[in-house]
C-alpha positions as CSV (number, residue, x, y, z in Angstrom):
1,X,0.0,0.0,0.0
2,X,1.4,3.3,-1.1
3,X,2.1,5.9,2.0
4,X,-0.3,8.6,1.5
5,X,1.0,11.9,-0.1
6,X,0.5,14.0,-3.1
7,X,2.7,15.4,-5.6
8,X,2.0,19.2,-6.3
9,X,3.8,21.1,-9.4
10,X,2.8,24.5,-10.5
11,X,3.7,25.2,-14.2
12,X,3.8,27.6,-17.6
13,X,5.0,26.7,-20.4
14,X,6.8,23.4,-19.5
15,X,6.3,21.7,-22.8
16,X,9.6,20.2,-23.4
17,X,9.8,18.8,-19.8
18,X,6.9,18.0,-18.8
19,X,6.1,14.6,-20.3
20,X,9.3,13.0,-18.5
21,X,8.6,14.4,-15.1
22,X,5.1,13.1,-15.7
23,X,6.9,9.4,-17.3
24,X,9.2,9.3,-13.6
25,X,6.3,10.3,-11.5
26,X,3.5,7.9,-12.2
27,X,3.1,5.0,-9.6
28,X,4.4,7.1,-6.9
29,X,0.8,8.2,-5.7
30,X,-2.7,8.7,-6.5
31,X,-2.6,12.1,-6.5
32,X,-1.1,14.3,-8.9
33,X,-2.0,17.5,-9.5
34,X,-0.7,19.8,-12.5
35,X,-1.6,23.9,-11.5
36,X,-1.0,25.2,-14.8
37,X,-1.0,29.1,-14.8
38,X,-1.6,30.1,-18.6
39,X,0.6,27.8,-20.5
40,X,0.4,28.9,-24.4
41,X,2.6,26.1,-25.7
42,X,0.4,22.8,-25.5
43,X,2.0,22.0,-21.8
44,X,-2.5,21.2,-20.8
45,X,-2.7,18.9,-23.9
46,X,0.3,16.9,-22.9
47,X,-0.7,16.5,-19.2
48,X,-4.1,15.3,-20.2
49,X,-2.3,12.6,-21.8
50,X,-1.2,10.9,-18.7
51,X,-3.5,10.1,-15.6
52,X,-3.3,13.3,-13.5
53,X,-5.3,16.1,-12.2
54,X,-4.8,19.1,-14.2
55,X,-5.7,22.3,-12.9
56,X,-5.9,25.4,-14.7
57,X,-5.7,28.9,-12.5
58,X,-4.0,32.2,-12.5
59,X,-0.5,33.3,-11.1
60,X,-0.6,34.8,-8.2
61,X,3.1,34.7,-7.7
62,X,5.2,31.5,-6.8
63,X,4.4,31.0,-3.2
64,X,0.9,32.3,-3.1
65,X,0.3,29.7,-6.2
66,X,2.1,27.0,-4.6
67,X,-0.2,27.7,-1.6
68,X,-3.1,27.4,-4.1
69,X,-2.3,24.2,-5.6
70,X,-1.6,22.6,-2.4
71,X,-4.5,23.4,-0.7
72,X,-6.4,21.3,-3.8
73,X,-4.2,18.0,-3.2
74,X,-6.2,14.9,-1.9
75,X,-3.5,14.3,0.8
76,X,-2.6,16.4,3.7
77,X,1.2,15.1,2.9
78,X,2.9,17.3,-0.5
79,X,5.6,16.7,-2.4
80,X,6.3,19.5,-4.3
81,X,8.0,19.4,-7.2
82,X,8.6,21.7,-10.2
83,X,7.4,21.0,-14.0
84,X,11.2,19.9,-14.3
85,X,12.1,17.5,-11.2
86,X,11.7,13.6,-11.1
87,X,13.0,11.5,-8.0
88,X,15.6,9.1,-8.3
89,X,14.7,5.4,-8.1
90,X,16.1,5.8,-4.1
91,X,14.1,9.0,-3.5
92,X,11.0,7.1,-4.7
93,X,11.8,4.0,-2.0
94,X,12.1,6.3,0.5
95,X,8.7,8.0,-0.5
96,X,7.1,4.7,-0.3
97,X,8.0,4.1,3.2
98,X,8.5,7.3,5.0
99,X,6.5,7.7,8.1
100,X,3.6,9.9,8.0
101,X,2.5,10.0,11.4
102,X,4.1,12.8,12.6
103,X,3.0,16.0,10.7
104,X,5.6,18.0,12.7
105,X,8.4,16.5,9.9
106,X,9.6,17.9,7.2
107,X,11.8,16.0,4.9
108,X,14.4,17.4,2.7
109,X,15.9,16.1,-0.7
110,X,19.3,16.6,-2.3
111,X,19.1,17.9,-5.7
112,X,21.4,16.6,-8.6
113,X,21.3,19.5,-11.2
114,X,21.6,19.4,-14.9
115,X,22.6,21.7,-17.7
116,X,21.5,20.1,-20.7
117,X,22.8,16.5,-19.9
118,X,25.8,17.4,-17.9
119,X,25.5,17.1,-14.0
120,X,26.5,19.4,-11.9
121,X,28.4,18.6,-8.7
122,X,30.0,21.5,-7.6
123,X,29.6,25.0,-7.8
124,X,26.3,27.0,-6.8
125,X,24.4,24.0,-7.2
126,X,26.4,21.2,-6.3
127,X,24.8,20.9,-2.2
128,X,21.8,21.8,-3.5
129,X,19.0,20.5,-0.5
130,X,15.7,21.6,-0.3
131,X,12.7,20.4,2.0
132,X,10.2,19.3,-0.3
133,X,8.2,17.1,2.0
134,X,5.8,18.3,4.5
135,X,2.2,17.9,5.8
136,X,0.0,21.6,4.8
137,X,-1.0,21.8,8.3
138,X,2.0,22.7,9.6
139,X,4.1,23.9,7.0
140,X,2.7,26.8,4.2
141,X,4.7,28.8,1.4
142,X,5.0,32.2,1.8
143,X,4.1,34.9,0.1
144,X,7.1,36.3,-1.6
145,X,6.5,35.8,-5.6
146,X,10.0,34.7,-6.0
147,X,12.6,32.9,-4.3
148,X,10.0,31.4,-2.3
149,X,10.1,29.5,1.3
150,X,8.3,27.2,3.5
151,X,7.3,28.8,6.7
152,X,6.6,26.2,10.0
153,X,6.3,26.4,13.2
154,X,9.7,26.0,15.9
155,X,9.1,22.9,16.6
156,X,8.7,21.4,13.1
157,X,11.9,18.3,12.6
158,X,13.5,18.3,9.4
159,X,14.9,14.7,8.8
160,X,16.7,14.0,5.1
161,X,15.4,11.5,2.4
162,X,17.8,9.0,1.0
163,X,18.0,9.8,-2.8
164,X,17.9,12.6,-5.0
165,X,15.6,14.5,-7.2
166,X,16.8,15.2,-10.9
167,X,16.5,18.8,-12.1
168,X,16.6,19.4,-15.8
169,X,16.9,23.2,-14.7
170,X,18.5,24.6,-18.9
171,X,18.9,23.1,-21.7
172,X,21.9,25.4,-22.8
173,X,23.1,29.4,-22.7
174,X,19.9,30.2,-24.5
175,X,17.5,29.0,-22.2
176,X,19.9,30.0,-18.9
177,X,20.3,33.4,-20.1
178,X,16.5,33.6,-20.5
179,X,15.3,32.2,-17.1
180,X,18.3,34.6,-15.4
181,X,16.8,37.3,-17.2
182,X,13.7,37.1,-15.7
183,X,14.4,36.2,-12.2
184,X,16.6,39.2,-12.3
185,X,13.4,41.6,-13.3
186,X,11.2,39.6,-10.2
187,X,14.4,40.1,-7.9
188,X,14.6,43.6,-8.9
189,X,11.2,44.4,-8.2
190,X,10.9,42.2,-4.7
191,X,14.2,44.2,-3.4
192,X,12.4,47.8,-4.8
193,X,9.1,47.1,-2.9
194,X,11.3,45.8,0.3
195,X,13.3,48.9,0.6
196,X,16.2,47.6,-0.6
197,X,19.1,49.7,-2.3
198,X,21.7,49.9,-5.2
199,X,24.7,50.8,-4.1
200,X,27.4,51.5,-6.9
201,X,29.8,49.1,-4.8
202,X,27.4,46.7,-5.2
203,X,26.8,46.9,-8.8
204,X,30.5,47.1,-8.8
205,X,31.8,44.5,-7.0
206,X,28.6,41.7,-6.0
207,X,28.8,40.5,-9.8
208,X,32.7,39.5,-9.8
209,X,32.7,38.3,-6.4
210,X,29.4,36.1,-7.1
211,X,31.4,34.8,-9.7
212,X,34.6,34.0,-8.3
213,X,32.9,32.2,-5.3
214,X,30.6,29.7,-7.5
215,X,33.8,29.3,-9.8
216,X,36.7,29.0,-7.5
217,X,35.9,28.7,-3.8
218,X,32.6,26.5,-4.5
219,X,35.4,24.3,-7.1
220,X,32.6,25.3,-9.8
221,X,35.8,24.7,-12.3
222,X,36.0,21.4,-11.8
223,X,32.5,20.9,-13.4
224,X,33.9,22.2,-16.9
225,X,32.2,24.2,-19.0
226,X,28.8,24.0,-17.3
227,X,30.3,24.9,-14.1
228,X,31.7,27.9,-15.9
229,X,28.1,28.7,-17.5
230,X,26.7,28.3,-14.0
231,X,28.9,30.8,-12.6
232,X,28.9,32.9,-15.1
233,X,24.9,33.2,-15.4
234,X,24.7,34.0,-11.8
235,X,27.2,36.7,-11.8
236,X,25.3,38.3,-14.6
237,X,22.1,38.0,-13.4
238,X,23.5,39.6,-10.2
239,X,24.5,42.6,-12.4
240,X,21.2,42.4,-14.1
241,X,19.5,42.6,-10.8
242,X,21.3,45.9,-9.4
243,X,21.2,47.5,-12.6
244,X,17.0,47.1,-12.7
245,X,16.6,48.0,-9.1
246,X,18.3,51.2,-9.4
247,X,16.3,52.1,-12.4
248,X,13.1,51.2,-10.6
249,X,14.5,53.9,-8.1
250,X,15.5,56.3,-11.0
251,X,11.8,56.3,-12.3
């Protein structure tokens, strides 16, 4: 008998991943639910091709959606996962017979993160570890629309899963540049409405020394030329980030 839980993904646009997150995910439970937020390139007709709940709603930003989606699961216990994430074949035994008795757990996964089909293991991704297991009782999103978190009480436990969850995060320079573009606008504009400054030191200096820590310190090198990419495309989209929230102060 399958351990209770749902699987949760919010999604746009996710067309080119979503059919093997879907492929890995099916078997795991009887619940999963697809919150797709406007998707204009065929992501709804794909998902209706494999046994899942698909749910079509707006975007309300990442955390206040996330809290939407979750609160229409058929189990109280969520794995959330994004439009790009599968669990490794020891991530799913662990699912299958984690212990759901105590809702005051959460339960966090290492990540194992791809560019194109190159892993990376060092870097600014290479400890990637996320709780992604947790009963909605206890444990909400909140509301920030990027760069979200999971809020709990003091007494929540956080334990660790055995496995990993795959994350086909970009496909190439094309596609990272694009996705650091934008977080770099929603960045901009969280930092603006928080108070938060641009300091010419900071649009100076955070950009070099963003990339010399992924790249050197964090052994991002030793990953190749996706470690470099990584490294890079942080360091820019720290530059991008500065640069927009000092115009937003400018205007």
């Amino acid at each position: 008998m399958l351990t209770p839980f749902s699987i949760v993904m919010i999604c746009r646009n996710g067309s080119r991943e979503i059919a093997r997150t879907l492929s890995g995910l099916i078997g795991m439970t009887d619940d999963i639910v697809v919150y797709d937020t406007g998707s204009t390139d065929g992501t709804q007709a794909i998902v209706r091709t494999f046994p899942v709940r698909l749910i079509e709603g707006e975007w309300k930003g990442f955390g206040p959606t996330k809290n939407t989606a979750n609160a229409m699961a058929k189990h109280d216990w969520i794995l959330s996962l994004d439009s790009d994430e599968v669990p490794d074949e020891k991530l799913k035994q662990s699912l299958s017979v984690f212990d759901p008795s105590s809702t005051t757990t959460v339960y966090a996964c290492s990540f194992l993160n791809f560019i194109g089909d190159k892993p990376l293991h060092f870097g600014e991704w290479g400890w990637d570890k996320h709780v992604r297991l947790f009963n909605r009782t206890q444990v909400k999103w909140d509301a920030e629309p990027v760069h979200e978190q999971l809020i709990y009480p003091a007494s929540v436990v956080q334990n660790k899963l055995t496995g990993k969850i795959y994350h086909r995060t970009v496909r190439g320079w094309t596609d990272h540049r694009r996705k650091m573009d934008q977080y770099a606008t929603m960045n901009a504009r969280k930092y603006f409405e928080q108070g938060k400054r641009s300091p010419f030191w900071k649009r100076l200096l955070s950009p070099p020394f963003t990339f010399i820590n992924y790249y050197v310190f964090r052994l991002g090198f030793l990953d190749g030329s996706a470690g470099f990419q990584c490294a890079w495309m942080t360091a820019l989209y720290t530059h991008w980030k500065y640069i927009r929230l000092r115009q937003l102060y400018r205007s």
